[in-house]
MMTF fields as JSON, N, C-alpha, C and O atoms, coordinates in Angstrom:
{
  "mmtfVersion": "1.0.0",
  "mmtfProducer": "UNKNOWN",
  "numBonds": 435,
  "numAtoms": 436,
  "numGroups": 109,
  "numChains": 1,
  "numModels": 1,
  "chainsPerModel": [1],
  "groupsPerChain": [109],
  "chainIdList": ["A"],
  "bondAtomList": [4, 2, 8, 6, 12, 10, 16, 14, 20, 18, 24, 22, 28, 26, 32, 30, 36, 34, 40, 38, 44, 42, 48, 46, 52, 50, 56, 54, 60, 58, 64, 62, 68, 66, 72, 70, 76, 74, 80, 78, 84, 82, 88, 86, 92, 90, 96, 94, 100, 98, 104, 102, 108, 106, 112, 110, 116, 114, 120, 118, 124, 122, 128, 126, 132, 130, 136, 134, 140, 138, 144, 142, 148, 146, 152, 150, 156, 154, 160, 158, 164, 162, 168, 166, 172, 170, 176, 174, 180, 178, 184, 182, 188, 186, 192, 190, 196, 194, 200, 198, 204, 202, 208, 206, 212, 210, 216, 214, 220, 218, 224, 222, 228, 226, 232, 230, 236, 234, 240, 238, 244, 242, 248, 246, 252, 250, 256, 254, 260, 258, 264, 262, 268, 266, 272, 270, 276, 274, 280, 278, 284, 282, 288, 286, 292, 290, 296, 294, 300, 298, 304, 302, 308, 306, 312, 310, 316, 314, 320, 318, 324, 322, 328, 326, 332, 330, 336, 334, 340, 338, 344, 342, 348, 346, 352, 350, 356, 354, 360, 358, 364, 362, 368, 366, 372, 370, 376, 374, 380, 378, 384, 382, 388, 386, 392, 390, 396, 394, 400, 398, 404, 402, 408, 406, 412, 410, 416, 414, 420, 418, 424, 422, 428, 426, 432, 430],
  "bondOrderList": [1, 1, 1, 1, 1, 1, 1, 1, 1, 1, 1, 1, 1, 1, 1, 1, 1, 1, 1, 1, 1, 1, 1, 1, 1, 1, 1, 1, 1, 1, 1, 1, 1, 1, 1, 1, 1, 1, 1, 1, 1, 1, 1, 1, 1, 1, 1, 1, 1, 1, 1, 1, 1, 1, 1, 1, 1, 1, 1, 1, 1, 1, 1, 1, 1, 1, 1, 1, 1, 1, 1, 1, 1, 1, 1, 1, 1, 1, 1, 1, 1, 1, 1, 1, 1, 1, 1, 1, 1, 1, 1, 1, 1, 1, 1, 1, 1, 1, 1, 1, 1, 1, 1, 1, 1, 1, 1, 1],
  "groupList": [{"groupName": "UNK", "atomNameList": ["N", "CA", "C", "O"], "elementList": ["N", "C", "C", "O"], "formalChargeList": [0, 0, 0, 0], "bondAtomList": [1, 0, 2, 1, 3, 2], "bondOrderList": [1, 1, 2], "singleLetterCode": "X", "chemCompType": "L-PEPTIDE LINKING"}],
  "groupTypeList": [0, 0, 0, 0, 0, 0, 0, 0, 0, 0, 0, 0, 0, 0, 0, 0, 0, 0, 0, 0, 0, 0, 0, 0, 0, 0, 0, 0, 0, 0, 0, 0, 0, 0, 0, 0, 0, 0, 0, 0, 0, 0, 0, 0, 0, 0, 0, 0, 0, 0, 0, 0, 0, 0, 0, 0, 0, 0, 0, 0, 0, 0, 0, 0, 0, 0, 0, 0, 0, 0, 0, 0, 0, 0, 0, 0, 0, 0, 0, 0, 0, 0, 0, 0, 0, 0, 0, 0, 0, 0, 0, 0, 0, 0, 0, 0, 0, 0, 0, 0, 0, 0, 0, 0, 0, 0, 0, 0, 0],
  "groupIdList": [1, 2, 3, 4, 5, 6, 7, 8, 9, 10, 11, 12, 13, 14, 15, 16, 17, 18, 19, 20, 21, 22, 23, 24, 25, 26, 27, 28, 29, 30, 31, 32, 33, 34, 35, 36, 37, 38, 39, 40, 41, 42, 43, 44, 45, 46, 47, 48, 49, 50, 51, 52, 53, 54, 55, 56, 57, 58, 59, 60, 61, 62, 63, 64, 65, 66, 67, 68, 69, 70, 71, 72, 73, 74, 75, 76, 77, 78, 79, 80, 81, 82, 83, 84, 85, 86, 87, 88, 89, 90, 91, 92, 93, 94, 95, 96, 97, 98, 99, 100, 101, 102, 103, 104, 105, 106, 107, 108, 109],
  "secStructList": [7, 2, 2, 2, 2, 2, 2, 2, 2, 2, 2, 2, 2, 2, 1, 2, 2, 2, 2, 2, 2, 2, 2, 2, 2, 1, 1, 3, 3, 3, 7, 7, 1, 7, 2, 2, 2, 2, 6, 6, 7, 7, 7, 6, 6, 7, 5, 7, 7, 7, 4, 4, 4, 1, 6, 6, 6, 2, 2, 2, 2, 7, 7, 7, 6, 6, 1, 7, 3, 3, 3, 3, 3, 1, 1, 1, 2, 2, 2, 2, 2, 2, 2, 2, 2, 2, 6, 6, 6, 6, 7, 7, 1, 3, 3, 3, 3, 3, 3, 1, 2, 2, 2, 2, 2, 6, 6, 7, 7],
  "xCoordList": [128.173, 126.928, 125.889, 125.002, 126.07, 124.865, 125.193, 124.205, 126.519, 126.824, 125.811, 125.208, 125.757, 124.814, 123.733, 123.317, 123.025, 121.693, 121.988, 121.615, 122.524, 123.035, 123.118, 122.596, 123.96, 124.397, 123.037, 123.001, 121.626, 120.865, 120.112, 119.159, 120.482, 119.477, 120.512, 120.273, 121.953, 123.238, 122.622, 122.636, 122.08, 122.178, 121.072, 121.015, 120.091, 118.685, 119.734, 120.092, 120.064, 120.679, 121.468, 121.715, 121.853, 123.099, 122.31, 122.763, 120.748, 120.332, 119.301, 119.239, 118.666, 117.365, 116.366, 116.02, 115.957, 115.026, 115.652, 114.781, 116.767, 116.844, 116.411, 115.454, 116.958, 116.584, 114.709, 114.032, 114.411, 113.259, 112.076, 110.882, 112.441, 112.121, 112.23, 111.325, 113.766, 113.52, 112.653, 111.976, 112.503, 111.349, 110.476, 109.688, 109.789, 108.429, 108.107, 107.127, 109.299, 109.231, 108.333, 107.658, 108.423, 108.078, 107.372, 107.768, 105.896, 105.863, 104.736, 104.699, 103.477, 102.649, 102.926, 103.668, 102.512, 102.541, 101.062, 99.94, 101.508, 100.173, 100.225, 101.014, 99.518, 98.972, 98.444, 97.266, 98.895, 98.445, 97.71, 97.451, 97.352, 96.829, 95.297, 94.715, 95.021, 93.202, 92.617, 93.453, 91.374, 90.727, 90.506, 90.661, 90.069, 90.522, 92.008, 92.051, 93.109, 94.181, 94.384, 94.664, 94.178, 94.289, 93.821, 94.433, 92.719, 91.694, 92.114, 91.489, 93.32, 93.784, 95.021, 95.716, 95.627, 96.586, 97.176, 97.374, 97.751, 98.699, 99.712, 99.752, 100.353, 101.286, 100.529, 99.956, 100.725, 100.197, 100.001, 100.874, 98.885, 98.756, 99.068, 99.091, 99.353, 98.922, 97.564, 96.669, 97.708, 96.502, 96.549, 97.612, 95.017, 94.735, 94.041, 92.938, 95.353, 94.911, 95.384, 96.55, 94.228, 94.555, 95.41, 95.414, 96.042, 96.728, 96.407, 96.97, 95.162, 94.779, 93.997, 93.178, 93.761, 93.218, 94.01, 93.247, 95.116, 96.489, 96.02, 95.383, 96.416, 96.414, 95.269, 95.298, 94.573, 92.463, 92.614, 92.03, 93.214, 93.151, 94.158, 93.821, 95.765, 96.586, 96.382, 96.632, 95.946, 95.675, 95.327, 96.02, 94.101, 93.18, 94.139, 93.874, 94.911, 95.786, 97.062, 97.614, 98.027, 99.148, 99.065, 99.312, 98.54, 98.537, 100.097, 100.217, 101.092, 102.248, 103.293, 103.687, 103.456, 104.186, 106.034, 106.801, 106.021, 107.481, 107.894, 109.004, 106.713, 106.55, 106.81, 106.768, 107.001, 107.629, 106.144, 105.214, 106.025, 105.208, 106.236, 107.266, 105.31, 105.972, 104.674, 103.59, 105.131, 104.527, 104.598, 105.644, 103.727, 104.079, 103.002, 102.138, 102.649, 101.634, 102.198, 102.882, 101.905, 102.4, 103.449, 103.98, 104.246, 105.692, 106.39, 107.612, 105.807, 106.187, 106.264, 107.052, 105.209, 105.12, 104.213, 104.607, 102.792, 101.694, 102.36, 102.208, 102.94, 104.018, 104.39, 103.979, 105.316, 106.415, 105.499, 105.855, 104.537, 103.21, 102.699, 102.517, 102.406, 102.141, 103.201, 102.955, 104.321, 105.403, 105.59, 106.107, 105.438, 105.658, 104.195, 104.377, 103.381, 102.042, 102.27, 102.173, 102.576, 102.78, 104.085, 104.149, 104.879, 106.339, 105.8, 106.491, 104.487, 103.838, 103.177, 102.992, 102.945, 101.624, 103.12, 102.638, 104.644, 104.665, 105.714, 106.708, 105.3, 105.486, 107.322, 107.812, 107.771, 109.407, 109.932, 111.086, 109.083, 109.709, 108.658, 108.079, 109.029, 108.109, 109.222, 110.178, 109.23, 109.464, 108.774, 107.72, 109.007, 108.819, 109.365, 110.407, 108.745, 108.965, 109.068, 109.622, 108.506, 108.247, 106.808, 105.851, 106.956, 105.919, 105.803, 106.725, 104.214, 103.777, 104.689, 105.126, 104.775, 105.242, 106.722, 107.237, 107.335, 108.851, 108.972, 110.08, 107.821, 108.077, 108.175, 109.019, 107.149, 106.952, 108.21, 108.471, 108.911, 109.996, 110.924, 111.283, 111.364, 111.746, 112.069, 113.123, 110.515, 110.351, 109.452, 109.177, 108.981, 107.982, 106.468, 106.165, 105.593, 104.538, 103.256, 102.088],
  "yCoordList": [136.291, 136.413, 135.408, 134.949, 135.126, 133.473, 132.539, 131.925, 132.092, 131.145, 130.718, 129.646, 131.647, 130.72, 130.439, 129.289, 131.292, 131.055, 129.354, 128.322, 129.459, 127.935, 126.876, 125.805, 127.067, 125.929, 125.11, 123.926, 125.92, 124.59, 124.108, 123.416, 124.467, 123.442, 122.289, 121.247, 122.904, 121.394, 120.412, 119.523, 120.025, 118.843, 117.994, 116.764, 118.959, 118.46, 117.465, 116.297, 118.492, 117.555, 116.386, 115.635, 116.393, 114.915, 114.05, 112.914, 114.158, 112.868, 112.283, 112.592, 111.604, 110.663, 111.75, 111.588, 112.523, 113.491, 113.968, 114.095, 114.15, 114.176, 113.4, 113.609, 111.814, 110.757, 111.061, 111.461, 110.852, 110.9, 112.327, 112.077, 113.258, 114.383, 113.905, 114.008, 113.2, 112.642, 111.561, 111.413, 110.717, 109.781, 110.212, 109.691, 111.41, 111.869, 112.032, 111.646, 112.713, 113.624, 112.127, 112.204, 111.431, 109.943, 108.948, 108.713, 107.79, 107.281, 107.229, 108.327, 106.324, 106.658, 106.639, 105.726, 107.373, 107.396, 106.846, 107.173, 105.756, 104.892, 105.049, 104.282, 105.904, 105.708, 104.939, 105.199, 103.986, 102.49, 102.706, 101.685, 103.95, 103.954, 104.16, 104.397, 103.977, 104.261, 105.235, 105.927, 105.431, 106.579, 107.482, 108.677, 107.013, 108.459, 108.729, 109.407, 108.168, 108.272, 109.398, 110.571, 108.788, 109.894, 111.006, 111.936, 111.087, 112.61, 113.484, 114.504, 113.102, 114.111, 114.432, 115.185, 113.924, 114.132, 113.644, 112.444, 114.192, 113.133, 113.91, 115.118, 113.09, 113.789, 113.887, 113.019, 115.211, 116.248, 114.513, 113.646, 114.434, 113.672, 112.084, 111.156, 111.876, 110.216, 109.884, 110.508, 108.652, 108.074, 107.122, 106.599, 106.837, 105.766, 104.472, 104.132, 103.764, 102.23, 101.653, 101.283, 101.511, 100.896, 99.479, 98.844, 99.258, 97.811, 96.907, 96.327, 96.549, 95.225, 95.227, 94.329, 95.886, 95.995, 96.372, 96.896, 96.395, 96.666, 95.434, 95.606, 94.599, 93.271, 93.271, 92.63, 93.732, 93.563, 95.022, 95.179, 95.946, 97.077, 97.755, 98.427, 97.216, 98.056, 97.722, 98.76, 96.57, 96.459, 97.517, 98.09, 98.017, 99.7, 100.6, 101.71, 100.662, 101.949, 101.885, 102.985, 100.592, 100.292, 98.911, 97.974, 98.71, 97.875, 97.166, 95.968, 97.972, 98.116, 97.769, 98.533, 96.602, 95.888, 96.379, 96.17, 97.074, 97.66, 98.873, 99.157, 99.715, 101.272, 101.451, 100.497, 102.382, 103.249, 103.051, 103.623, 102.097, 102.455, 102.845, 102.351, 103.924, 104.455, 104.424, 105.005, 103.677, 103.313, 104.29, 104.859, 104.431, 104.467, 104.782, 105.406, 104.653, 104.704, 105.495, 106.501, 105.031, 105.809, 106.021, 107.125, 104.2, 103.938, 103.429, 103.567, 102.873, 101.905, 100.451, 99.627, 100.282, 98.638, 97.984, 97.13, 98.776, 98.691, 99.023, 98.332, 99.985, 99.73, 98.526, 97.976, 98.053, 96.804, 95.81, 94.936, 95.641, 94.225, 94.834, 93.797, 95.828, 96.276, 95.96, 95.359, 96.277, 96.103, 94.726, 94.481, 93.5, 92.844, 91.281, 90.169, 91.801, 91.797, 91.915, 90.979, 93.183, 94.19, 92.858, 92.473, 92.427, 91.684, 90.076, 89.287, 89.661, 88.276, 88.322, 87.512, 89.706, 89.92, 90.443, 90.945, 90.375, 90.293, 91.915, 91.924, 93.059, 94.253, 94.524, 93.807, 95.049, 94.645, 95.913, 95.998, 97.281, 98.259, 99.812, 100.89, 98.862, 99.284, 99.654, 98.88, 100.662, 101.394, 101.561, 102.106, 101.156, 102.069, 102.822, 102.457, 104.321, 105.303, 105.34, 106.228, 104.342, 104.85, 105.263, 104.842, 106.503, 107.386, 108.456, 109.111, 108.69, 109.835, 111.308, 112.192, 111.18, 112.173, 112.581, 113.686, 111.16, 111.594, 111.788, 112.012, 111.701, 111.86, 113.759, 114.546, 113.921, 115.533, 116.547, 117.659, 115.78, 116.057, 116.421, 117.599, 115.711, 115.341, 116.277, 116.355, 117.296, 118.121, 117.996, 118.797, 116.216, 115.99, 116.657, 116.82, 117.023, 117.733, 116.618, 116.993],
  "zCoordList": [123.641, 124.366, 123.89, 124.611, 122.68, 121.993, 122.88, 123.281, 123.484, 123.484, 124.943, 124.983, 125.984, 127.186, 126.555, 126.699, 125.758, 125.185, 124.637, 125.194, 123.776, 123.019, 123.905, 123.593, 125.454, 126.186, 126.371, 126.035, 127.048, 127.306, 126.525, 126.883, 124.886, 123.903, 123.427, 122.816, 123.987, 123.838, 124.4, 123.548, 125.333, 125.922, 125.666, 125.663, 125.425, 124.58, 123.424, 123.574, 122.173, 121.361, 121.276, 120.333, 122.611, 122.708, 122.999, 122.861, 123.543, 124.44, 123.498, 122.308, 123.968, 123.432, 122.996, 121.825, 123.437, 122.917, 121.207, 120.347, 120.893, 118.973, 118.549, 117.803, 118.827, 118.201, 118.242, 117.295, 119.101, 119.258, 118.743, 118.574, 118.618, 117.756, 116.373, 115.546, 116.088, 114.349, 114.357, 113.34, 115.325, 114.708, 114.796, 114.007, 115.686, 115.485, 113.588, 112.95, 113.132, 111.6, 110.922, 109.896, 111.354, 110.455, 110.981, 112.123, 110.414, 111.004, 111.816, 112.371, 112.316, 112.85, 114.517, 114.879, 115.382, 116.354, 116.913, 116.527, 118.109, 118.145, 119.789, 120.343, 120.592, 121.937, 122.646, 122.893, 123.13, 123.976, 125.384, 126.02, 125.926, 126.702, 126.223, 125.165, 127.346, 127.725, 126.742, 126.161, 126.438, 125.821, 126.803, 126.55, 128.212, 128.955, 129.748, 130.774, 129.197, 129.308, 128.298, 128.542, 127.067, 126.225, 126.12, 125.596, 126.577, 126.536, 127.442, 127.731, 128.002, 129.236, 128.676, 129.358, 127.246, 127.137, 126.204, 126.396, 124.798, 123.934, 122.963, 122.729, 122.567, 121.41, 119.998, 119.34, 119.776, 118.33, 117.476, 117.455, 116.975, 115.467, 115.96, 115.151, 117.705, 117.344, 117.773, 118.344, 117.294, 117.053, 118.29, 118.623, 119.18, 120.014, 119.747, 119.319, 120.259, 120.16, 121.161, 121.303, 122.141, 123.717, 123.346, 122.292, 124.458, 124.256, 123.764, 122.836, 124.457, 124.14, 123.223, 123.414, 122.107, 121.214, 120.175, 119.364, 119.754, 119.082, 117.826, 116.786, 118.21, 117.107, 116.239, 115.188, 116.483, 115.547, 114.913, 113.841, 115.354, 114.938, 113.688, 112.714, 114.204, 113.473, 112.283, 111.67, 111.172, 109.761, 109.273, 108.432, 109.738, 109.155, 109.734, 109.273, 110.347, 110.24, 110.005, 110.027, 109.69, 108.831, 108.405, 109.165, 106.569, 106.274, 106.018, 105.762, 106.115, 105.494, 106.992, 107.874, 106.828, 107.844, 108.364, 109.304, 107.133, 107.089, 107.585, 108.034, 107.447, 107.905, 109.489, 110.266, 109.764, 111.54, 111.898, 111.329, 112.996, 114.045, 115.768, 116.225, 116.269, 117.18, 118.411, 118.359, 119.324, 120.69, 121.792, 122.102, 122.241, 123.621, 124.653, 124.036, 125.89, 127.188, 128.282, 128.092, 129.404, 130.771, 131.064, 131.184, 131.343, 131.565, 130.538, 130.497, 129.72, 128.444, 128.717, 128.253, 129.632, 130.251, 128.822, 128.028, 128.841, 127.721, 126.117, 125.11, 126.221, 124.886, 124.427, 123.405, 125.342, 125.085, 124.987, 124.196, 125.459, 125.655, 124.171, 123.534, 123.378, 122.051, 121.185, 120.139, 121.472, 120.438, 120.453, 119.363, 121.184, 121.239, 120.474, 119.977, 120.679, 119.755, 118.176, 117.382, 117.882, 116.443, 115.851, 114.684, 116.836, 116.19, 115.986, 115.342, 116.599, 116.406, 114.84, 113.931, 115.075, 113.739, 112.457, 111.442, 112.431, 111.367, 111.196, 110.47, 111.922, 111.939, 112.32, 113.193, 111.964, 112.075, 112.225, 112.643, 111.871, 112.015, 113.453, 113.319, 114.606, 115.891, 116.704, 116.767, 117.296, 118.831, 119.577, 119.249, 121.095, 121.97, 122.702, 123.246, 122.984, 123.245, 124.845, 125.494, 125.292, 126.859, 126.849, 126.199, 128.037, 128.796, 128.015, 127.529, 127.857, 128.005, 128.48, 127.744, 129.962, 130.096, 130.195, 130.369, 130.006, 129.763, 128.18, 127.692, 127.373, 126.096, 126.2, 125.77, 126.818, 126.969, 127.409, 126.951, 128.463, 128.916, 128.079, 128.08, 127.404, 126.239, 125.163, 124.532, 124.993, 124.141, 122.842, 121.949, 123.172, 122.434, 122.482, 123.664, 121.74, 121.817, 120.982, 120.875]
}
């Protein structure tokens, strides 16, 4: 009788949402959208740093070029234009996550 209970957190576990639950455990999470992008909405404990303001900013919040930064905006268009910034300035250990709300999907909070 566990076992239907069990079946629909299986598939959670096989997909991108584990990986992505373990990188939450670590790592700053950096929100590339808007400030009122964000105020409508974000994942527990990240921090906002609109796109285009990524490069002047991330020093004061990872001086440490080696450490998990973890991206992500709407679709992950503004991400990748961030991650790709963060990899000029030096930063070697960046993801992006995508969207917002497929992060949620996901099971991210």
């Amino acid at each position: 009788m566990l076992l239907p209970a069990a079946l629909p957190a299986a598939p959670k576990a096989a997909t991108p949402p584990a990986s992505a639950q373990a990188a939450k455990a670590k790592g700053v999470w950096i929100d590339v959208r808007s400030p009122e992008e964000f105020s409508q909405g974000h994942l527990q404990g990240a921090i906002n740093i609109p796109a285009d303001q990524i490069g002047a900013k991330i020093s004061s919040i990872s001086p440490d070029k080696q450490a998990p930064i973890h991206l992500y905006c709407r679709s992950g268009r503004r991400a990748e234009a961030a991650l790709q910034t963060l990899k000029q300035l030096g930063y070697n250990n960046v993801t992006n996550h995508g969207g917002y709300e497929d992060l949620r999907k996901q099971g991210l909070r």
